[in-house]
N, C-alpha and C positions, 0 to 999 in steps of 0.2 A: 504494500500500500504506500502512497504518498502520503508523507508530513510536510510540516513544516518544522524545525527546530525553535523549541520556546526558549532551553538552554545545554551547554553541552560542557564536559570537561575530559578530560585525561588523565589517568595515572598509571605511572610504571608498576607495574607489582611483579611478583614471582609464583611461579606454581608448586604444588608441592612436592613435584621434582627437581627444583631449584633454577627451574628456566625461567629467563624473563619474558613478560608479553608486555599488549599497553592495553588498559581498559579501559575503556572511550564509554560514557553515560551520556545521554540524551535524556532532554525533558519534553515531554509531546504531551498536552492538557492537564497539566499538574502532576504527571507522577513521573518518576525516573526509571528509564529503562538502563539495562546492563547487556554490553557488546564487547568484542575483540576489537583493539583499534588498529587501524594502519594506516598510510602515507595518506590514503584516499580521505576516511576519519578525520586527520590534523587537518584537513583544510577545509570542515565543514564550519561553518559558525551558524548564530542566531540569525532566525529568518528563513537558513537554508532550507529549499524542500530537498527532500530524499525521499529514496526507494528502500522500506524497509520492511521486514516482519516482528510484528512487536507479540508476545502474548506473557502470563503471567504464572508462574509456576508456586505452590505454596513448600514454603520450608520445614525445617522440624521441628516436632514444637518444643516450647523452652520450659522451664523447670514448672512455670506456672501453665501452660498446657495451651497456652497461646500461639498461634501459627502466624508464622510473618509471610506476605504475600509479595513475592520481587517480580520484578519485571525486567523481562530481557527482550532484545532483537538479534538480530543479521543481516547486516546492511542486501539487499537486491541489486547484484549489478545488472545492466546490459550487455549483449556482444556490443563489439566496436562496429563491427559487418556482420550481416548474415551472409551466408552462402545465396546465388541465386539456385531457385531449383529449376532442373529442365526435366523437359517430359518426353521418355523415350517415345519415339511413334511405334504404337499397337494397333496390328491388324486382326479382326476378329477370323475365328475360321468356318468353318459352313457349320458348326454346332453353335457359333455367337461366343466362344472362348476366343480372350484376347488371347496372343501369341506373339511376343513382342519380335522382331525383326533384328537378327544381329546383325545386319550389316548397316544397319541405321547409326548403331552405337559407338561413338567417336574411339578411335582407340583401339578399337575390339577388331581384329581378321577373323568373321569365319571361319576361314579353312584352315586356320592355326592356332586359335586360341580356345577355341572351344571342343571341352574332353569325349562329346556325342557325335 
């Protein structure tokens, strides 16, 4: 889905393998969400719209039996390009079954590339 960013921050932190990652927070209508951040991340600010998946997951509860309710996403990228797609020509046969045509297909010899 599209947002807009209400507000955003950064923090380095470590896993509990001792790896470092950054953890990018976005605020989208009052609450804070939790993401991975990267290069793309640092250059979002307030205002920006993004492409993102937000939903909320509940934690474990705490000694008094209360559940805290986080919010995460993952940013949505786009390709840069789509591929175009082309469409092989198919001729049907006297049952109405296409049967595509190797020699139409760019690339392809008939009489040497194919194992039939």
């Amino acid at each position: 889905m599209q947002i807009v960013i209400h507000g955003i921050n950064h923090q380095e932190k470590t896993s509990k393998d001792g790896k470092p990652y950054l953890r990018c927070g976005i605020k989208y209508r009052g609450k804070w969400y939790s993401g991975f951040g990267d290069d793309e991340t640092q250059q979002w600010e307030v205002g920006n719209m993004v492409e993102v998946d937000l939903w909320e997951e509940e934690g474990k509860p705490d000694e008094n039996g209360d559940v805290k309710v986080y919010g995460n996403f993952v940013k949505l990228t786009q390709p840069k390009s789509r591929p175009t797609a082309t469409r092989t020509p198919r001729h049907p046969d006297e049952n109405g079954d296409e049967k595509v045509d190797a020699s139409t297909i760019p690339g392809i010899n008939p009489e040497t590339d194919l194992p039939f």
